[in-house]
C-alpha positions as a printed Julia matrix, in Angstrom:
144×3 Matrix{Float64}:
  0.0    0.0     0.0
  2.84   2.35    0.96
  4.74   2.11   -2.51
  1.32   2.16   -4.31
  0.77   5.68   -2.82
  4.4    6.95   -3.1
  4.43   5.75   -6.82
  0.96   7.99   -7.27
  2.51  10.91   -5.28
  5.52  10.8    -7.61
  3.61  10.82  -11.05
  1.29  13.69   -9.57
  4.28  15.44   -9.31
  6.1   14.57  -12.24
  2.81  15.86  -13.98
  2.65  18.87  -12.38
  6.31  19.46  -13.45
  5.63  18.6   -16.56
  2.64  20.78  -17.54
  4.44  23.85  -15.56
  7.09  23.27  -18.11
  4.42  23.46  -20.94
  2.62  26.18  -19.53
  5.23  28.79  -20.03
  4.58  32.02  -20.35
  4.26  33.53  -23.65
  7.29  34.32  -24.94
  7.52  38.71  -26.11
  6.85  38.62  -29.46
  9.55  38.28  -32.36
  8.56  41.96  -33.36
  6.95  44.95  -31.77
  3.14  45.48  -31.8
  3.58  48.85  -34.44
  6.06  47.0   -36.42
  3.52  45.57  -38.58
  0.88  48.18  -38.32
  0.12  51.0   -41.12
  1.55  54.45  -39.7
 -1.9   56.41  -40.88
 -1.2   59.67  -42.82
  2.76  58.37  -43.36
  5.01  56.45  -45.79
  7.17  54.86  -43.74
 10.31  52.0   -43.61
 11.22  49.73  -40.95
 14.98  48.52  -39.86
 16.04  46.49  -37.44
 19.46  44.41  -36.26
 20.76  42.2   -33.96
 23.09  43.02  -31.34
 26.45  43.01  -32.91
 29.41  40.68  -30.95
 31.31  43.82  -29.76
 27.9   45.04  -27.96
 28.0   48.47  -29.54
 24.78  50.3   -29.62
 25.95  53.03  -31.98
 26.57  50.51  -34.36
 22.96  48.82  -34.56
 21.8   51.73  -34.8
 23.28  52.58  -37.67
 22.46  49.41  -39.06
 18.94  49.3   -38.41
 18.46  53.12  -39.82
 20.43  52.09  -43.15
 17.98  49.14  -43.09
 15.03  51.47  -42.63
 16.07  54.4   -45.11
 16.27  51.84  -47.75
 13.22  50.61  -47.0
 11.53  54.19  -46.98
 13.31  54.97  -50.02
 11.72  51.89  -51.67
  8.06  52.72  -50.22
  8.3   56.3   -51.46
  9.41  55.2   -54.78
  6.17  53.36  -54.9
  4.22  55.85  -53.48
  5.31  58.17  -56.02
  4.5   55.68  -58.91
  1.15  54.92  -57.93
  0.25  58.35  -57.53
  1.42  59.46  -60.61
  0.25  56.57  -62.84
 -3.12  57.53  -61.06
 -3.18  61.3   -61.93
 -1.81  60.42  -65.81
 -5.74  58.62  -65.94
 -6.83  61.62  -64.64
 -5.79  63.8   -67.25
 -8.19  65.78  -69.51
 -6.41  66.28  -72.33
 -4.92  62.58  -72.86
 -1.14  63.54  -72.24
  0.94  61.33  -70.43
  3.87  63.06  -68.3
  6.83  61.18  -68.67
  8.94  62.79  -65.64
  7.89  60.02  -63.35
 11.38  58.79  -62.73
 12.44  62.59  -62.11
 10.05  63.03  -59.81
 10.87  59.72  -57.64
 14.37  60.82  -57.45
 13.22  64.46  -56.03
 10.39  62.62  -53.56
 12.77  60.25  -52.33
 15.84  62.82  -51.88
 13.6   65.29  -50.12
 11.75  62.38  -48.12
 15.14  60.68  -46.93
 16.04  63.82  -45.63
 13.35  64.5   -43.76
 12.06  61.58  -42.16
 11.71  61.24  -39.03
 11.93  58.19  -36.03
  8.43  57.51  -35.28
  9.07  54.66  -33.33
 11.95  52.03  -31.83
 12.45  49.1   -29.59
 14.8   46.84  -28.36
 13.12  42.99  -28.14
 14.13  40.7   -25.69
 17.01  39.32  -27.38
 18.65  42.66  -28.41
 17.26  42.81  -31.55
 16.72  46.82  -32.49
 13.54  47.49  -34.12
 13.71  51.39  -35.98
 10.3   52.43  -37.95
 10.8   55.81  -39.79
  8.84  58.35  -42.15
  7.42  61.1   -43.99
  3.95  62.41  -44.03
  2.2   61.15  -47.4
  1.54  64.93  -47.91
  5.06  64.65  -49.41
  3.26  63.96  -52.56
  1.34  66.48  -53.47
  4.79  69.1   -52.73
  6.06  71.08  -56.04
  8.77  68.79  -57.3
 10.86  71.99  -58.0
């Protein structure tokens, strides 16, 4: 009777260890909450890198901004595109500008150089998360 109860003891705890180990908490997520949310009334680009093996900050940083201006330069280049493909349908008199290109260069010149950090985390395991942008107003500027 004894070892009957001890062995029943013992696999009530070894069950109880066993779903405490399975019952975790949740882990933070890979990436922030606004990392994959639209920035309303911006065109924006996320960066983001992992701790580097000399542990210097200024360093990631860098790396995720590079990360996120090329991104941003990307997302205004499409920005600009789809706007401007949109307004050549729009014209009355049929003609089709053909300065699109120019005009992406300018956007994304202008928008690099203004953008702004709009948000930025560190995760759990060091990763540095960097969103930055423009306000889509950046559009309708004179390209001049």
């Amino acid at each position: 009777m004894y070892k009957k109860i001890l062995s029943l003891t013992l696999v009530a705890i070894l069950n109880i260890a066993f779903l405490a180990g399975c019952s975790e908490k949740s882990a933070k997520p890979k990436v922030p909450k606004w990392y994959l949310k639209k920035r309303v009334g911006y065109i924006v680009g996320v960066g983001s890198a992992k701790p580097n093996k000399s542990g210097d900050i200024d360093f990631q940083k860098n790396e995720a901004m590079i990360n996120a201006r090329s991104d941003l330069a990307k997302n205004l280049k499409a920005a600009v595109i789809a706007k401007d493909t949109q307004d050549k349908t729009k014209n009355q008199d049929g003609t089709i500008e053909e300065n699109i290109e120019m005009r992406v260069k300018i956007i994304t010149k202008k928008g690099l150089e203004n953008a702004k950090i709009l948000d930025s985390e560190f995760m759990d395991d060091g990763t540095l998360f960097v969103r930055i942008g423009v306000r889509e107003d950046i559009l309708n500027e004179n390209e001049k």
